[in-house]
N, C-alpha and C positions, 0 to 999 in steps of 0.2 A: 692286268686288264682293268682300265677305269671305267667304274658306270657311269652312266651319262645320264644324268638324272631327269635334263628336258630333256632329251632326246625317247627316254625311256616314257614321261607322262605323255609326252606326245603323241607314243604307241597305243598309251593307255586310253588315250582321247579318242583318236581313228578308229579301235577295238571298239568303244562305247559308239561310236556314231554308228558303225557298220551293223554293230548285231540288233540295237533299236532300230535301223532303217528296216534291216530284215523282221523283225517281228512287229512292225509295226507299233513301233514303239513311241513314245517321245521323243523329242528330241532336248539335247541339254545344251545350255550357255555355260563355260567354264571360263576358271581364272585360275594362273597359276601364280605359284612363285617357289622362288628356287635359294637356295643359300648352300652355295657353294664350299664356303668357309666353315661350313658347319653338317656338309653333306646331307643335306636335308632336301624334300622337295613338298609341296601341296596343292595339289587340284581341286575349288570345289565347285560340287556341280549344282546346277539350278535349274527350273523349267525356265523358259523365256518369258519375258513379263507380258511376254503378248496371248501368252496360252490362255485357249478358252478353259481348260480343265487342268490347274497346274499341279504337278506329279511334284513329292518331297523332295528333295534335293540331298545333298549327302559330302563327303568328301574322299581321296586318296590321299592319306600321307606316305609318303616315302622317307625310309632313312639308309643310308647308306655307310657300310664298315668294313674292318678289316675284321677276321676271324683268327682266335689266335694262331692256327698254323701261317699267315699271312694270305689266303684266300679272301678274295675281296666278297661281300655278300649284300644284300639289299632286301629290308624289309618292306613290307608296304601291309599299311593297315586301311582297310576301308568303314566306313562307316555313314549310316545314315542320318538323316535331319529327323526328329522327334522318337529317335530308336537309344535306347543307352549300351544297344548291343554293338560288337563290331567285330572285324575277323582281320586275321594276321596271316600273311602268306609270306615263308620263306624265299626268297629268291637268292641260288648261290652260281655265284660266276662261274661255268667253265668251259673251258674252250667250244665246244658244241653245245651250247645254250641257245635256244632259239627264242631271242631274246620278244619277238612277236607275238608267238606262243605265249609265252605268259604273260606279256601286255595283256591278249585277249580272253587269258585265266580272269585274270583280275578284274575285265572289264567285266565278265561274265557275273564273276562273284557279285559285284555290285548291283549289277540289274537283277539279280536274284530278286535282291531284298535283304534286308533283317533277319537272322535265325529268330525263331521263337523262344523267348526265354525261359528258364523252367520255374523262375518266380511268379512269371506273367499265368502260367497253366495255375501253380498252383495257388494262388492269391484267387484265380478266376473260381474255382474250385471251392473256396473257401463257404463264401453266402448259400451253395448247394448244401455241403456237409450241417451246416447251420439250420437249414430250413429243413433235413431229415429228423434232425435233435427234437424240433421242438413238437 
């Protein structure tokens, strides 16, 4: 079973416009690109440069493999514009894969946000414990 890597960011694109229409969300400008030869794919997203309020942008990489039993699989990592966090979702091919459903995983994960980092807490943290000491 081959992934289809535009085909699959292109779920991941509709999945993002749909659930920011519904939550009143932004809306995003994206660009993709694909490299077939190297089963790779990347979407990034941006506000429009017309936005009175523009929201950070981010991107989806995708990579696509075979696993050693020969099950085909597909990674996708997302990630935000000013975040050094990011998140990895497995995606593994099989026959009842509802290949939609996890577009709108992923699109989900995204518009989450950022997890919070546990260096971010405790750096934050730090000038508190400081200003007890003295």
């Amino acid at each position: 079973m081959p992934i289809r890597l535009l085909s699959f960011l292109s779920d991941i694109e509709k999945a993002l416009a749909k659930e920011s229409a519904a939550n009143m969300g932004p809306t995003w400008d994206s660009s993709r690109m694909v490299s077939y030869h190297q089963s790779l794919a990347r979407m990034i997203l941006a506000s429009p440069k017309d936005a009175e309020t523009p929201s950070p942008g981010g991107a989806v990489f995708l990579q696509s493999f075979v696993l050693s039993d020969g099950s085909p699989c597909l990674k996708a990592t997302v990630s935000w514009e000013g975040s050094p966090a990011s998140a990895v979702v497995a995606v593994y091919a099989k026959p009842d894969l509802d290949w939609k459903a996890e577009a709108t995983r992923i699109a989900s994960l995204w518009l989450a946000g950022p997890p919070q980092l546990k260096n971010q807490t405790a750096e934050a943290s730090l000038p508190a414990l400081a200003e007890v000491a003295s």
